[in-house]
N, CA, C and O atoms as a Tinker XYZ file with bonds, in Angstrom:
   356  protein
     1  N     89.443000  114.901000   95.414000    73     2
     2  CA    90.711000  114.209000   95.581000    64     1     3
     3  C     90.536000  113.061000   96.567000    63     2     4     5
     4  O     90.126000  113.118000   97.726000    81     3
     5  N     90.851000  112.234000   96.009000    73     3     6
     6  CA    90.648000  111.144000   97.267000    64     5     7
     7  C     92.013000  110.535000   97.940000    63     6     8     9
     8  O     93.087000  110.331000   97.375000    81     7
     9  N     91.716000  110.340000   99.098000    73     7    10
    10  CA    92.627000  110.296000  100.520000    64     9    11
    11  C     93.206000  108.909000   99.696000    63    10    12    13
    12  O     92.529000  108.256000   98.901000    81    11
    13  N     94.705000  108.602000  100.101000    73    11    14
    14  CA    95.282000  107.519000   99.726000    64    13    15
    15  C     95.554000  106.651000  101.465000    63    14    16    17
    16  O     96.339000  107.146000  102.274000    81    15
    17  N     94.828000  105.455000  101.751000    73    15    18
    18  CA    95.311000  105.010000  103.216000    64    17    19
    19  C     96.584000  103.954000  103.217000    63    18    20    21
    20  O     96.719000  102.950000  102.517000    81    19
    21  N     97.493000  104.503000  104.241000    73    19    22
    22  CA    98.724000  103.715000  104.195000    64    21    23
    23  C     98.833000  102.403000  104.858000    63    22    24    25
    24  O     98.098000  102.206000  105.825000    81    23
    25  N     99.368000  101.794000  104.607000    73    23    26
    26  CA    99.938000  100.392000  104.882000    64    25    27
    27  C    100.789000  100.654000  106.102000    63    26    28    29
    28  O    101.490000  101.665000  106.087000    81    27
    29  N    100.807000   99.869000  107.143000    73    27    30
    30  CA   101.900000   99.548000  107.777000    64    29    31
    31  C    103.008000   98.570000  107.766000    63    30    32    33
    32  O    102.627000   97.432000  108.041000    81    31
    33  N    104.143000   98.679000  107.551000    73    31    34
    34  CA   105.348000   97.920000  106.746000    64    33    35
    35  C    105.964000   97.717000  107.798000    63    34    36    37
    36  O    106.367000   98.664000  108.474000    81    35
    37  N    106.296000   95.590000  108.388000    73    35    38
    38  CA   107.050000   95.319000  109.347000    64    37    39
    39  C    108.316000   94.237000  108.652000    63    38    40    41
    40  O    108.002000   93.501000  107.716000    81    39
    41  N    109.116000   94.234000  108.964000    73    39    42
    42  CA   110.383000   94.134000  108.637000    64    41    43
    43  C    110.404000   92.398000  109.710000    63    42    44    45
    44  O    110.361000   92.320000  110.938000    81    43
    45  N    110.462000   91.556000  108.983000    73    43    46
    46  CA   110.975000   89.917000  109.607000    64    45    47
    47  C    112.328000   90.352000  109.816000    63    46    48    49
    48  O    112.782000   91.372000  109.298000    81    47
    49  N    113.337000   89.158000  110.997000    73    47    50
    50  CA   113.950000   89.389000  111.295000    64    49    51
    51  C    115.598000   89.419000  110.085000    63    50    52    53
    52  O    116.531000   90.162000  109.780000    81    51
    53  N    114.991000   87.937000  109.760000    73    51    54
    54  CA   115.810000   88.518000  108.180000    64    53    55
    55  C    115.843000   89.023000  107.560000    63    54    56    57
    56  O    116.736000   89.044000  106.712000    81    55
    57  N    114.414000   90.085000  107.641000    73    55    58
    58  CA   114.960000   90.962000  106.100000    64    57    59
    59  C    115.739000   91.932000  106.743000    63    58    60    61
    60  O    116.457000   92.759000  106.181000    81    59
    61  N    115.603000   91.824000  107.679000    73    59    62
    62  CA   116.469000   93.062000  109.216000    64    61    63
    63  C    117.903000   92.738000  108.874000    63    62    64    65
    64  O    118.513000   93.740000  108.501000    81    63
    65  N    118.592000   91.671000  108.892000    73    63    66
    66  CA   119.926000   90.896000  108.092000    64    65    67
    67  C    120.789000   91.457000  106.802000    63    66    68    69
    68  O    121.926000   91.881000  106.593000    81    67
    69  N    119.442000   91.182000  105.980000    73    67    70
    70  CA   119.701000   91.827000  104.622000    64    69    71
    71  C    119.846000   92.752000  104.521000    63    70    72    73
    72  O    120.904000   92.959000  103.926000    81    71
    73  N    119.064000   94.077000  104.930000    73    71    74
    74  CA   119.339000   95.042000  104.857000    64    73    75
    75  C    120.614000   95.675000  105.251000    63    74    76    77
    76  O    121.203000   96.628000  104.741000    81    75
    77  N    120.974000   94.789000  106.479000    73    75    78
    78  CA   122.272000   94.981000  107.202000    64    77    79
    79  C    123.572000   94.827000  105.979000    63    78    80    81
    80  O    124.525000   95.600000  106.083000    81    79
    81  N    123.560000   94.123000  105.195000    73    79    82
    82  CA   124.224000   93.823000  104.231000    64    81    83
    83  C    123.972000   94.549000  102.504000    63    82    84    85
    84  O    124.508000   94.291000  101.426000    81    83
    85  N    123.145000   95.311000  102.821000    73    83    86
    86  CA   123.191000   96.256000  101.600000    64    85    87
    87  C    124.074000   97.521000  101.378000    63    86    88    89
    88  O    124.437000   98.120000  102.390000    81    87
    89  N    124.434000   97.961000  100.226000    73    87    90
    90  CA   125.194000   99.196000  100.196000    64    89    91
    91  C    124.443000  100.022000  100.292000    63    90    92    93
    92  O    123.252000   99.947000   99.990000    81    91
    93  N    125.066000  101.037000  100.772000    73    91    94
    94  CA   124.017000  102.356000  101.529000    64    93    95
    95  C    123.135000  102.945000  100.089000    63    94    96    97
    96  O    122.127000  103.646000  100.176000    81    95
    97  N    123.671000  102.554000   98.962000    73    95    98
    98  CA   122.767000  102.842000   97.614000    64    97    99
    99  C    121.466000  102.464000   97.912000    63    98   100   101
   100  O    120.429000  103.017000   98.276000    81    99
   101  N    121.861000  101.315000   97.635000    73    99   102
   102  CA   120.304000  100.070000   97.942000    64   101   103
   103  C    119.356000  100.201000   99.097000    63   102   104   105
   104  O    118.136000  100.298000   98.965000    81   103
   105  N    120.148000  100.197000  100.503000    73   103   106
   106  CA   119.464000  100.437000  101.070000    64   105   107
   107  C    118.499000  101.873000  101.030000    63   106   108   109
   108  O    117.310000  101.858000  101.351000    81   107
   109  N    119.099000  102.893000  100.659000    73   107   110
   110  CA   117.871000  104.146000  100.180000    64   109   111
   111  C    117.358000  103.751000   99.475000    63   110   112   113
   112  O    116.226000  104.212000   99.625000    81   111
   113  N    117.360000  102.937000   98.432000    73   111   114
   114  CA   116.786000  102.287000   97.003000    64   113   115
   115  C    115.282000  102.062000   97.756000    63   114   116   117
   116  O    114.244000  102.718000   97.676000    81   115
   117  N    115.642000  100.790000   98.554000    73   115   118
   118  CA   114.597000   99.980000   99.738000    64   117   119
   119  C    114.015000  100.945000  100.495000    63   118   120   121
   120  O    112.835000  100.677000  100.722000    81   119
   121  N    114.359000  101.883000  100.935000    73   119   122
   122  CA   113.502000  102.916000  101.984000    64   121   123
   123  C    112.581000  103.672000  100.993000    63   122   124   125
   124  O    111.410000  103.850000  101.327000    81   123
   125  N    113.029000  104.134000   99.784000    73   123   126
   126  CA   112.396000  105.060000   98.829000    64   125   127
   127  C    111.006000  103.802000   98.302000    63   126   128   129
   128  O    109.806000  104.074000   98.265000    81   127
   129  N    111.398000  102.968000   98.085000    73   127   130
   130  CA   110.391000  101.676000   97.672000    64   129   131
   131  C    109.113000  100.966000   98.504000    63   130   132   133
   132  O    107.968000  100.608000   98.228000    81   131
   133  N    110.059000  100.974000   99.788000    73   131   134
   134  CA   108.539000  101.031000  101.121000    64   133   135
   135  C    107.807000  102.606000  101.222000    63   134   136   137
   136  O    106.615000  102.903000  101.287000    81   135
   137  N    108.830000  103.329000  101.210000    73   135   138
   138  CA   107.835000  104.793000  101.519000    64   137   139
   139  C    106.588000  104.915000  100.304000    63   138   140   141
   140  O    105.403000  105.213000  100.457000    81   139
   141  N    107.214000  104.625000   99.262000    73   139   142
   142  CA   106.395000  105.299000   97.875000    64   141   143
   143  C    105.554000  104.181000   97.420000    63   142   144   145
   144  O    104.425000  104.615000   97.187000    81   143
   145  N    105.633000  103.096000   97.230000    73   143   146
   146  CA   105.317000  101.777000   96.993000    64   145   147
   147  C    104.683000  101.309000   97.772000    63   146   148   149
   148  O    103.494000  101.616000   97.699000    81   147
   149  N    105.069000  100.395000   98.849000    73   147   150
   150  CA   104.599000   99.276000   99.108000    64   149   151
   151  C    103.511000   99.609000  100.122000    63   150   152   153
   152  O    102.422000   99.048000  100.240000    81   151
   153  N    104.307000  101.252000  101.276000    73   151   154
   154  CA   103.333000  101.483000  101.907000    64   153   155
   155  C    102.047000  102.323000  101.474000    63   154   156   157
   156  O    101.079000  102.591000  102.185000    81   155
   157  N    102.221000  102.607000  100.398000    73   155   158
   158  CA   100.815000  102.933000   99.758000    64   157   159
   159  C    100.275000  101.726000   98.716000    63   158   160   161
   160  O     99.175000  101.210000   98.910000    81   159
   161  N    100.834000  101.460000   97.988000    73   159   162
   162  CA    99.991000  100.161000   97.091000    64   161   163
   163  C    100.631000   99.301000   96.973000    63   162   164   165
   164  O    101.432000   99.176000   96.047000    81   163
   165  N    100.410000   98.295000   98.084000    73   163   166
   166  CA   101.497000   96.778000   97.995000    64   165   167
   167  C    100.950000   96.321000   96.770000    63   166   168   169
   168  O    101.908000   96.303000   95.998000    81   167
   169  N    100.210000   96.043000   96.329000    73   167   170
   170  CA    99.325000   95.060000   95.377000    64   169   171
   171  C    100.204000   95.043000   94.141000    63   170   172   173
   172  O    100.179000   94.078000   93.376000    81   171
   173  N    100.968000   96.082000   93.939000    73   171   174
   174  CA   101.737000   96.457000   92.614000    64   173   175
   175  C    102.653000   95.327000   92.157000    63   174   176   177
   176  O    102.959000   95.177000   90.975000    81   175
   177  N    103.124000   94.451000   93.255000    73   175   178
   178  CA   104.357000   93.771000   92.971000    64   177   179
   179  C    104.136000   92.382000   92.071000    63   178   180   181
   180  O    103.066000   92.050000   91.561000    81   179
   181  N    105.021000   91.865000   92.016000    73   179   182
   182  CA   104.770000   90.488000   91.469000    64   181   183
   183  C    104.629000   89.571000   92.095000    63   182   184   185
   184  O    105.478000   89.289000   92.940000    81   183
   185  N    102.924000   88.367000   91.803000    73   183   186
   186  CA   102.938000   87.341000   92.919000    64   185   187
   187  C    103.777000   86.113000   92.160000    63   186   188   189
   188  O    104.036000   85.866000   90.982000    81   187
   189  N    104.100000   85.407000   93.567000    73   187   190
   190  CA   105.050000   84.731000   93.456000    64   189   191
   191  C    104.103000   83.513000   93.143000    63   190   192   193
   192  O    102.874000   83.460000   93.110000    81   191
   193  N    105.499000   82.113000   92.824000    73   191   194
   194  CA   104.743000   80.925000   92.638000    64   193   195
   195  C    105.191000   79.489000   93.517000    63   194   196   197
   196  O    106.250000   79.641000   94.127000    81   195
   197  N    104.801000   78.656000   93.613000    73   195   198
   198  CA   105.523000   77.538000   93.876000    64   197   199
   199  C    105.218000   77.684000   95.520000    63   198   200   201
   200  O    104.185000   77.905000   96.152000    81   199
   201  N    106.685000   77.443000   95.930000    73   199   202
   202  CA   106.669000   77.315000   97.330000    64   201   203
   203  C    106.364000   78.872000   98.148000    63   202   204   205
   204  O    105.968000   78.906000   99.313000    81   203
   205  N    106.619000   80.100000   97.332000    73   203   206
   206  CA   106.816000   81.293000   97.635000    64   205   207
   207  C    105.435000   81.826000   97.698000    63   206   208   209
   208  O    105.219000   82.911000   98.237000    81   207
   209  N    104.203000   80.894000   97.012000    73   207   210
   210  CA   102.725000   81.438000   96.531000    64   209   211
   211  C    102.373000   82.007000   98.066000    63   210   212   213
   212  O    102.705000   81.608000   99.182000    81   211
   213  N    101.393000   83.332000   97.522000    73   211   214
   214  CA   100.841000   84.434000   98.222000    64   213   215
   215  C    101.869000   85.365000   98.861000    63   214   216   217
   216  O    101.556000   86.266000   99.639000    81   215
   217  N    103.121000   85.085000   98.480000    73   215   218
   218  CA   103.511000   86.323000   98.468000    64   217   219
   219  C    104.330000   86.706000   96.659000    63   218   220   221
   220  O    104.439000   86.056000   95.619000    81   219
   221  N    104.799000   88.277000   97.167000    73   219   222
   222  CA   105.220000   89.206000   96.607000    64   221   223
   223  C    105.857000   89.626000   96.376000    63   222   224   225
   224  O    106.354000   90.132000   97.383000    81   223
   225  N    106.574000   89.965000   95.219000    73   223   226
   226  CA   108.168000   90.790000   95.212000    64   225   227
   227  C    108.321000   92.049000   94.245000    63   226   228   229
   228  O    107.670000   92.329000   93.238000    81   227
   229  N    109.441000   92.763000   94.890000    73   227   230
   230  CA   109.330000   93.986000   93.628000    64   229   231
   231  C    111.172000   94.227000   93.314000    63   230   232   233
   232  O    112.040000   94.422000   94.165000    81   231
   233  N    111.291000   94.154000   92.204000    73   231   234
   234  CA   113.004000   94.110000   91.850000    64   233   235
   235  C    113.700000   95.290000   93.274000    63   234   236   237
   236  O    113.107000   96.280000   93.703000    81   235
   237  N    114.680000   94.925000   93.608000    73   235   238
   238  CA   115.818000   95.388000   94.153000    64   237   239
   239  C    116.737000   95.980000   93.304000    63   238   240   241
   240  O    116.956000   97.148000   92.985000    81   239
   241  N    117.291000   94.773000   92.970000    73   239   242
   242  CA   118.400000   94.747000   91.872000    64   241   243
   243  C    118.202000   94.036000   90.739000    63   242   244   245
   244  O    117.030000   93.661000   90.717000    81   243
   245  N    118.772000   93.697000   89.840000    73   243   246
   246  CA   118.784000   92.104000   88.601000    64   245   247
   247  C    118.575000   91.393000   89.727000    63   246   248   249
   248  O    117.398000   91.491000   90.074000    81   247
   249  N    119.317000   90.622000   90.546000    73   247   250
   250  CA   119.162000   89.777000   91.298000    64   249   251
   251  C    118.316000   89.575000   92.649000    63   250   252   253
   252  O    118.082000   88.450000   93.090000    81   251
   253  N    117.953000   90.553000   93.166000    73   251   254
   254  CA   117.689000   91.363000   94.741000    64   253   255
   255  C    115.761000   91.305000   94.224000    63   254   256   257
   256  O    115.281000   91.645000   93.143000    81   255
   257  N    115.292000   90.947000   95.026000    73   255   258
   258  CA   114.138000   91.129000   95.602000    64   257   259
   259  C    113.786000   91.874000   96.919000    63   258   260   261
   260  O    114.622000   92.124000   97.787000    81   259
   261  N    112.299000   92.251000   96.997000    73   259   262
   262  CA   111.924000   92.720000   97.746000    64   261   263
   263  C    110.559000   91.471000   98.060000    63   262   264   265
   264  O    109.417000   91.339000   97.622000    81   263
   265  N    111.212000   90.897000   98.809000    73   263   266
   266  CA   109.559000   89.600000   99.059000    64   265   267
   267  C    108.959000   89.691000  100.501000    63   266   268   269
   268  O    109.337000   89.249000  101.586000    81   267
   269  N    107.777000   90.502000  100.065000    73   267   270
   270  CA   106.577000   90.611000  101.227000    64   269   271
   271  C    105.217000   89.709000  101.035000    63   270   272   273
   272  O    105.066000   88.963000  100.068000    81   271
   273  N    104.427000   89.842000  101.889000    73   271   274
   274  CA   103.104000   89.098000  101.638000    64   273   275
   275  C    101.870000   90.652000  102.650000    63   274   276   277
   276  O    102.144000   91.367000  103.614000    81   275
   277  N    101.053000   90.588000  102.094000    73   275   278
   278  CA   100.069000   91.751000  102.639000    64   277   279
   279  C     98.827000   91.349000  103.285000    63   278   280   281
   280  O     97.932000   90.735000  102.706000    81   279
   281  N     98.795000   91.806000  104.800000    73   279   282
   282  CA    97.595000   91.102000  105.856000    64   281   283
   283  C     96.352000   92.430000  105.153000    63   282   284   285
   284  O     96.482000   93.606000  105.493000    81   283
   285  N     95.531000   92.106000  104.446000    73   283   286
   286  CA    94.573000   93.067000  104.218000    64   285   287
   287  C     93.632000   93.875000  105.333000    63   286   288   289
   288  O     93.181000   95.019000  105.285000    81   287
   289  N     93.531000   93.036000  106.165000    73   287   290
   290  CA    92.808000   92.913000  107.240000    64   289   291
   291  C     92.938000   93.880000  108.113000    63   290   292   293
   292  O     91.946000   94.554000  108.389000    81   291
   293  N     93.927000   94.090000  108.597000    73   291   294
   294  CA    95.024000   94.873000  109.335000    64   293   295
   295  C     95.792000   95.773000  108.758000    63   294   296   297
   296  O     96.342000   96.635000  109.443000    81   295
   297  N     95.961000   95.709000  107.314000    73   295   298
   298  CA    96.352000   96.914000  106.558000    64   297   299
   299  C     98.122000   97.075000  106.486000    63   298   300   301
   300  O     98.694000   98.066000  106.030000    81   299
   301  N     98.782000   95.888000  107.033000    73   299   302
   302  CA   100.058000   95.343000  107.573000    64   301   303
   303  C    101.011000   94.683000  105.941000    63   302   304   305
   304  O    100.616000   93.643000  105.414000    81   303
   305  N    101.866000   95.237000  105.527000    73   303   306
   306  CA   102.872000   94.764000  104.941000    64   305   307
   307  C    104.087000   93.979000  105.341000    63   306   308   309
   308  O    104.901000   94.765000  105.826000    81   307
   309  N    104.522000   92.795000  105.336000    73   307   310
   310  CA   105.417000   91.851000  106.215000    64   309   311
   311  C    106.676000   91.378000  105.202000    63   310   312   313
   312  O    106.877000   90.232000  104.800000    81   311
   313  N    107.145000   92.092000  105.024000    73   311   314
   314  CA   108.629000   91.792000  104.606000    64   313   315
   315  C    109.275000   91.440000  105.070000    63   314   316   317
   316  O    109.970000   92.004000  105.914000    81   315
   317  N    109.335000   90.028000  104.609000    73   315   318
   318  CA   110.769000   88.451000  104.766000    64   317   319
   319  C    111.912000   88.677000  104.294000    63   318   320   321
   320  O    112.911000   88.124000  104.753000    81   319
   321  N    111.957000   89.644000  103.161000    73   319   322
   322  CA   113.497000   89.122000  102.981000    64   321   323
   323  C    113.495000   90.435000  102.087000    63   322   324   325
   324  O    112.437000   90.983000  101.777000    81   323
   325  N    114.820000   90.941000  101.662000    73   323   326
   326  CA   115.363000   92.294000  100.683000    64   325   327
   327  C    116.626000   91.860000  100.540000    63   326   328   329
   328  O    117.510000   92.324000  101.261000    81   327
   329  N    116.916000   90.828000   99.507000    73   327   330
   330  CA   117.381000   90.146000   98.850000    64   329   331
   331  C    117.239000   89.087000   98.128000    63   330   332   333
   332  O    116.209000   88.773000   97.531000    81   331
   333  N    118.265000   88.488000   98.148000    73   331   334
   334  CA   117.796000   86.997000   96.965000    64   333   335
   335  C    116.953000   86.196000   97.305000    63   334   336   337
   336  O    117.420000   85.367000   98.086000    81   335
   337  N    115.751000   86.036000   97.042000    73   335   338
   338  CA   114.597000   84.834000   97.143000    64   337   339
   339  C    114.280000   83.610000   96.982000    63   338   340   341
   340  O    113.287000   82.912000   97.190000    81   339
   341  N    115.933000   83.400000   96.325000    73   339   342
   342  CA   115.863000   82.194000   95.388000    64   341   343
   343  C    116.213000   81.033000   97.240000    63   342   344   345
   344  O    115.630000   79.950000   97.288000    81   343
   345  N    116.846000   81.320000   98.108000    73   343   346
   346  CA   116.734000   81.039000   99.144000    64   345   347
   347  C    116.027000   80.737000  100.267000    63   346   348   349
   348  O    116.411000   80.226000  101.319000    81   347
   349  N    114.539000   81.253000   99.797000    73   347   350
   350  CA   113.756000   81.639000  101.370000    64   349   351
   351  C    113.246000   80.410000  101.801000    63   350   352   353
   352  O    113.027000   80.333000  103.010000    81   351
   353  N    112.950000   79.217000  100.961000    73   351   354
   354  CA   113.044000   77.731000  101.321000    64   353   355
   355  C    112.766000   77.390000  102.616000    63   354   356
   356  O    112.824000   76.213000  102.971000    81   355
């Protein structure tokens, strides 16, 4: 069986915002999604393009993102935002 090594997942100050503004649904949605997801296999998500390139997102909602970028190095997950992306500009 091989050992799965976890990620450490830090929260920017906006996505700290957003979250503040989620319904308590979502926000478990988002906790269940870093626990199971991101802090075990960020790589899963979708890379982004354009101005957003090298990072990452994984649906929220229809609309709602989850947009991180992953320090390999350090083993560090950095989530900007847990919401709409179409903003992060």
């Amino acid at each position: 069986m091989t050992e799965k090594t976890s990620y450490r997942v830090v929260f920017s100050h906006r996505a700290v915002k957003d979250i503040d503004k989620l319904t308590p649904k979502l926000r478990s949605k988002l906790k269940d999604i870093v626990r199971h997801r991101l802090s075990i296999e960020p790589k899963g998500g979708k890379h982004l393009v354009g101005d957003l390139k090298g990072y990452l997102s994984i649906r929220l909602t229809y609309q709602d993102r989850i947009v991180y970028r992953i320090d390999e190095e350090i083993m560090t997950v950095y989530i900007v935002r847990a919401r709409s992306h179409y903003d992060l500009k």
